[in-house]
Structures are given as structure tokens and as C-alpha cells.
C-alpha positions in Angstrom: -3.2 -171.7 -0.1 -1.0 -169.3 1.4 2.7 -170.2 1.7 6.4 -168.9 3.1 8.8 -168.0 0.8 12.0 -168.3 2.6 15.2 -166.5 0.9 17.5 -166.9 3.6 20.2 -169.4 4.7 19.6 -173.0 5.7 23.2 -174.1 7.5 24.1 -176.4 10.6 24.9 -175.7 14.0 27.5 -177.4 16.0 25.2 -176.8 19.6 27.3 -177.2 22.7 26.0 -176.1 26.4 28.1 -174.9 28.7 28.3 -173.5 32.0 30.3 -170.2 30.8 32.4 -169.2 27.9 36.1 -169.4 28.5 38.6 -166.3 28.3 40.3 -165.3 25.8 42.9 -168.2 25.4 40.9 -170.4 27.6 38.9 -173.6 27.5 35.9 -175.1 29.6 34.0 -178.7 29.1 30.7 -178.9 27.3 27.9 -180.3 29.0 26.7 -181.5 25.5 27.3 -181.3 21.9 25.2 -182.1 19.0 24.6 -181.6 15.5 21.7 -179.5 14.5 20.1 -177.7 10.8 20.2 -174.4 12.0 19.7 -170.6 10.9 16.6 -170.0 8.4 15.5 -173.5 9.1 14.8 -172.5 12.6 11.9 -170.0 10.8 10.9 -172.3 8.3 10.4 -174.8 11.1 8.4 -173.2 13.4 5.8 -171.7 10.3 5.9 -175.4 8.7 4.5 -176.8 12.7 1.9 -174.1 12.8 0.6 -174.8 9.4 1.7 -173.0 6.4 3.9 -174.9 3.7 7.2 -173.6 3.4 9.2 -173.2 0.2 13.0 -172.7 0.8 14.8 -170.5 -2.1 18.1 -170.8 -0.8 21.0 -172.9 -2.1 22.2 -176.6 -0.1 25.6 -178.0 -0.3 27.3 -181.2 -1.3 28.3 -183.0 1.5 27.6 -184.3 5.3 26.2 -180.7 6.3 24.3 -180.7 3.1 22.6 -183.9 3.7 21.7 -183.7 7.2 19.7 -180.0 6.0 18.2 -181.5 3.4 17.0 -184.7 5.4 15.8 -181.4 8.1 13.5 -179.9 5.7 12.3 -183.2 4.4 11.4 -184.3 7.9 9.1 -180.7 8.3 7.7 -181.3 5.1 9.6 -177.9 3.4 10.2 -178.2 -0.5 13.6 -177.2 -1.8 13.2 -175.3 -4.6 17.1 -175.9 -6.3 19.3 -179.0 -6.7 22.3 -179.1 -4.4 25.5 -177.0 -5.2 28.2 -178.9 -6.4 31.5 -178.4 -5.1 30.8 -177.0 -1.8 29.3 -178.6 1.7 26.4 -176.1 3.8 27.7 -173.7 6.3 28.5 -174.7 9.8 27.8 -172.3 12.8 29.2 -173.0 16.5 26.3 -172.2 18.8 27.4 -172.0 22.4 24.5 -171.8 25.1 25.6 -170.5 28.3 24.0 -171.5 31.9 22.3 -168.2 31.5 20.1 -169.6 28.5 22.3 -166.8 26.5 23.7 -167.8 23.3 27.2 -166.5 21.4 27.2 -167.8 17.4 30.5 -168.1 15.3 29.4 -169.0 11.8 31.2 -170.2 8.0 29.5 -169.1 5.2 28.7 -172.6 2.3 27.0 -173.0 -0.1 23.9 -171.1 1.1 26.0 -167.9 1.2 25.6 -167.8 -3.2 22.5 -167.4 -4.9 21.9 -166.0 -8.5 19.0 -164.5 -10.6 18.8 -167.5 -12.7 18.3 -169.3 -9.4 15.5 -166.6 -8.5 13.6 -166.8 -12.0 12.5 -170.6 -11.2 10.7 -169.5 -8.8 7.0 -169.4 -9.1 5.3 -166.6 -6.8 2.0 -166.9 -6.3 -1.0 -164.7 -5.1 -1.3 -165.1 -0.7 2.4 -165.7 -0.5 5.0 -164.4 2.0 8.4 -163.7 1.3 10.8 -164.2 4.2 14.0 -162.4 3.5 17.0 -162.6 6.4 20.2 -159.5 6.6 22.3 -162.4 6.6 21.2 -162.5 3.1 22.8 -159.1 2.3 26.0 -159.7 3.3 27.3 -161.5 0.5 27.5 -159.0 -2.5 26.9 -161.0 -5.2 23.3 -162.7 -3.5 22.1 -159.5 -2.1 21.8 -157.8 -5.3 20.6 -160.8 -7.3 18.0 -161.0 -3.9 17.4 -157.3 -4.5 16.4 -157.1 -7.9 14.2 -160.0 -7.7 12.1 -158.7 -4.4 11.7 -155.2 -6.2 10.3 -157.1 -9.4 7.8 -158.9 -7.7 4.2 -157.4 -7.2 3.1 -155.6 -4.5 0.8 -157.8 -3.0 3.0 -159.9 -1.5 4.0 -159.1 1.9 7.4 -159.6 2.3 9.2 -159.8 6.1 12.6 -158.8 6.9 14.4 -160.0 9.9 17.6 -158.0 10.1 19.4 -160.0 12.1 22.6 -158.9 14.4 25.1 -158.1 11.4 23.0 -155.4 9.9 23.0 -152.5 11.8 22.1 -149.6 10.0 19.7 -148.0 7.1 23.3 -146.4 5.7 23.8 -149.2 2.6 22.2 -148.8 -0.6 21.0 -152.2 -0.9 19.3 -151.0 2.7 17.7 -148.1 0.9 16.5 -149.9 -1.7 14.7 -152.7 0.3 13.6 -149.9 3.4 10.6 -149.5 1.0 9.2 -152.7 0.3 9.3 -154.3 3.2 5.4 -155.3 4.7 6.5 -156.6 8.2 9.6 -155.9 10.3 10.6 -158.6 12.6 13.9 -157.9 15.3 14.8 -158.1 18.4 15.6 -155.7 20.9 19.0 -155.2 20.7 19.3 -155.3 16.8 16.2 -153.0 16.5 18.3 -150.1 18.8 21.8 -151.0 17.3 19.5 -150.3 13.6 18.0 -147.1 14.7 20.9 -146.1 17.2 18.5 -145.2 19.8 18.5 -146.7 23.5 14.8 -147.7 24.0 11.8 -149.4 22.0 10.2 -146.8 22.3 12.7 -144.6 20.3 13.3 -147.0 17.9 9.7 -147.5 16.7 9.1 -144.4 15.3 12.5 -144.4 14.1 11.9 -147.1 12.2 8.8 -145.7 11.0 9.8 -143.3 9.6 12.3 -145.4 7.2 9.6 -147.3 6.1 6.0 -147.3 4.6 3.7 -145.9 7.3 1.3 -149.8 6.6 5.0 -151.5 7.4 3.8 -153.6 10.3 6.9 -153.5 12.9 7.3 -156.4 15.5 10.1 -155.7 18.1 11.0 -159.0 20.8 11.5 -157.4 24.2 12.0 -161.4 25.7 10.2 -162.2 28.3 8.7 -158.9 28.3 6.6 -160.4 24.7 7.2 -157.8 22.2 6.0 -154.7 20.6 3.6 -154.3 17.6 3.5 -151.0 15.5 1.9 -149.8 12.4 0.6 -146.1 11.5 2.3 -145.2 14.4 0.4 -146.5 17.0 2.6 -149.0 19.3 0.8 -151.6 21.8 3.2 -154.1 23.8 1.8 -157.7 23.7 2.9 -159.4 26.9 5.0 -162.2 26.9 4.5 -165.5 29.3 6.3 -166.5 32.3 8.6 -169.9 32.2 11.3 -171.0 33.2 14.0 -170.5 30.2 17.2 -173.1 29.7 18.3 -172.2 26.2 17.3 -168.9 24.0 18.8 -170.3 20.8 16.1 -170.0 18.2 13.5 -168.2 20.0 13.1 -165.4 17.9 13.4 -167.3 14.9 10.3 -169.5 16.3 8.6 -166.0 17.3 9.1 -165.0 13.3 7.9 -168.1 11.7 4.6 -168.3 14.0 3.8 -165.0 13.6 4.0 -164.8 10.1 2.3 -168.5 10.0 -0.7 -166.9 11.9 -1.0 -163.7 9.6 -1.4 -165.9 6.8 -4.4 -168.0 9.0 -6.0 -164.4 9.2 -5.1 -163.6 12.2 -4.9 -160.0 13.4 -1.3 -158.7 14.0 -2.2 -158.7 18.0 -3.5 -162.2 18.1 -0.5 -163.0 15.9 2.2 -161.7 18.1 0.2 -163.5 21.4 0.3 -166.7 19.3 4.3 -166.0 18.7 5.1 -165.0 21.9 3.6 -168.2 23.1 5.9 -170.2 21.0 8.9 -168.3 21.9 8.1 -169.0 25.5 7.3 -172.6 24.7 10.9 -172.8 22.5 13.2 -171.1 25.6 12.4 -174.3 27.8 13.5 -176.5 25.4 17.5 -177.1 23.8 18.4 -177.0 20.5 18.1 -174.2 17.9 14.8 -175.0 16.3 12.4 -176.1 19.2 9.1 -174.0 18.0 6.1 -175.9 19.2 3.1 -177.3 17.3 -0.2 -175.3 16.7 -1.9 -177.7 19.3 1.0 -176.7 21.7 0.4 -173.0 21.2 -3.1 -173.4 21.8 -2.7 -175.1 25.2 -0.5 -172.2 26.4 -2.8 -169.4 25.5 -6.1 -171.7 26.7 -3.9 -172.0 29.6 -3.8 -168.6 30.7 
């Protein structure tokens, strides 16, 4: 059975709403504050609800963070493939959700932020697998080349996604040339697709991208509530997203990721795929809290629906 290999980082986020940030200097009252397992468990979550068994690569601290990921992933059924790391606790990240349903991250790299090739060789990678691999990954030297090595050993049959997040913003690093290549899907948003390709449209960036990449990469671009676009061979076709009423957009694109990616590996076509993500995404913006990706049986109501 198919199943996500998930590289990146597993940390916690400190989520508070409020109405507006303060200035510089400044200080406003939260309507609410919580503790939540955050960043790649937000991905792993929303594939793990729609079916596919997760694997999580990463390294896990020693400490109260540590515990409450660990208790996260037990509680969505994800195995942990290390023991924890001795001697330090699981990142932290401070997610603040405006009234707006924006979000602004500040983040502290743990435990998560290390991981070697010994670490990598345990790993058993089978045939049907995904590999998940996050550009927060790449910005701790010593991981990304341990990370990068491994990926490049591995065969290629196995489809491996890359989410570049909002720190890596450009094809200029060599550890970015080396992985350009073997990446099967691409998986942004909007913003961190232009800021890649330093173009000012989706329609720019796409063949931009393209042309970094293997012509079979399959590239998935979130537009929000727009839905998102799908491209491969060059041929581009915007899949429409759904109309609701959104509170808090922490986590949305990571539930977009893991239920596309969880419907590829069902055999799902990438259009059908990217309706069934932009479902959950929809689905996820109603809802507070960084991983809020719906069920299967959820999905399917919503697309039933319309």
C-alpha cells in the first residue's frame, strides 16, 4: 500500500487570534491562545484523514513540545520512524491569526531542524511511496545535504513533492539545482511561486517553473479562493476553488498538499486530485487551528454538494 514519506519538520505552534497585529513596539489582547503540533504535521495530518499512512522521517525533541507532537501523530495514527533527540525540546512557532483570516509565523528551530544520513539509511522505501520534502528542510546546512544525498540515491519511481515554502525563494542555491531535477510534483502558493520565479502572475510563473524542471514535473500553484492551478507538459488548467466563508487560513495549504498527494496515491487523476484538495482547503479556512483538514467523508460531502 502506498504511503507518505514525510522529511520535513514536525514543531508546535503557540496559536493566538487576534483582531490586528500591533506596531512596532506595540501590544494588543488575544482573543485566544492555544497550544497546537504544527508545521509538517499539518500535511501529514490532512493525508493520514484522507487515507494514506503516513511515515514521519524527521527528528522529535525531549521535552513538553516533544511530547505533545509525539502524542499528535499517535492520535492520526503517523509512525515515527527515530527515537527522540536527546538534549533538545521540538521547535516552537508563534502563529498569529488576524481578523482577516491572514496569518504572520515567527518560528525557533529544535530538534527537528537536525537530521543525518545515518538517520536517513533506517529508512526503508518502498515501491508506491511518496516522498514529501519541505524548503524549510534546506535551510539548515547540515540536514539539507544529508536530505539531498539521500533523495538523489533513491530510485526514480518514487514521486517525490516539494513544497517550497515562504523562505525559499529562488532556483539560485546549489542544493536548489541539485533537487530542481528530481522533483515529480510541485506544490506552492501563490505568492511563493512568484517570489520563486520573480514573475508577477501564475501565469508567468508556470512556464517559468517549467522550465527548471522535468517537463512530467506536475506543478500545483494555490491561488486561495480562486482553487489553484495544475500544469504538466505545459499545458495549465485552473481548478476552481469553493466559496465559504473563511475565519482562519493557517494550515490551508498544508491541508491542500496532504489531500492532494493522498488522492494521487488513491489513483486519482491530477484534476480530480486538486478538486478533492481544494475542497479540503475550503473546508480547513472555516475552521481554527493549524491542522484542520477534513476527513475523506467530509470532502465527499462538499464536492456531492456542489
Amino acid at each position: 500500500m502506498p504511503r507518505l514519506l514525510h522529511s520535513g519538520q514536525v514543531i508546535v505552534d503557540l496559536v493566538m487570534a487576534v483582531d490586528r497585529l500591533p506596531a512596532s513596539g506595540g501590544d494588543v489582547l488575544a482573543e485566544s491562545a492555544c497550544f497546537e503540533a504544527g508545521g509538517g504535521f499539518n500535511v501529514m495530518a490532512a493525508a493520514a484523514r484522507n487515507g494514506l499512512p503516513v511515515v514521519y522521517l524527521g527528528r522529535h525533541g525531549q521535552g513538553r513540545f516533544g511530547d505533545l507532537a509525539r502524542e499528535a501523530m499517535q492520535a492520526e495514527g503517523i509512525q515515527v520512524s527515530l527515537a527522540r533527540s536527546l538534549g533538545a525540546d521540538t521547535g516552537l512557532c508563534v502563529a498569529v491569526t488576524e481578523a482577516s483570516a491572514e496569518r504572520t509565523f515567527i518560528s525557533h528551530i529544535g530538534a527537528e531542524g537536525e537530521l543525518s544520513a545515518q538517520d536517513l539509511a533506517q529508512v526503508a522505501v518502498t515501491a508506491g511511496d511518496y516522498l514529501y520534502v519541505s524548503g524549510y528542510s534546506l535551510l539548515q546546512a547540515s540536514k539539507a545535504q544529508a536530505l539531498i544525498d539521500w533523495l538523489l540515491g533513491l530510485p526514480r519511481s518514487v514521486p517525490l513533492m516539494f513544497d517550497p515554502g515562504p523562505l525559499v525563494d529562488s532556483a539560485d542555491s546549489p542544493l536548489m539545482a541539485a533537487l530542481l531535477p528530481r522533483i515529480d510534483i510541485w506544490s506552492s502558493n501563490r505568492i511563493e511561486a512568484l517570489h520563486f520565479t520573480a514573475t508577477s502572475t501564475i501565469a508567468e510563473a508556470l512556464p517559468r517553473l517549467g522550465a527548471w524542471l522535468s517537463p512530467s514535473t506536475l506543478l500545483v500553484v494555490r491561488d486561495g479562493p480562486q482553487g489553484c492551478w495544475i500544469s504538466q507538459y505545459g499545458h495549465q488548467v485552473q481548478v476552481p476553488g469553493f466559496k465559504v466563508e473563511a475565519v482562519d487560513s493557517n494550515g490551508a495549504g498544508d491541508a491542500h498538499a496532504g489531500v492532494f498527494i493522498a488522492a494521487l496515491a488513491a489513483g486519482h487523476e491530477p484534476l480530480a486530485a486538486a478538486r478533492r484538495a481544494n475542497a479540503a482547503a475550503a473546508i480547513a479556512v472555516t475552521r481554527r487551528g493549524p491542522a484542520t483538514a477534513p476527513g475523506s467523508a467530509e470532502v465527499d460531502a462538499l464536492l456531492d454538494a456542489q
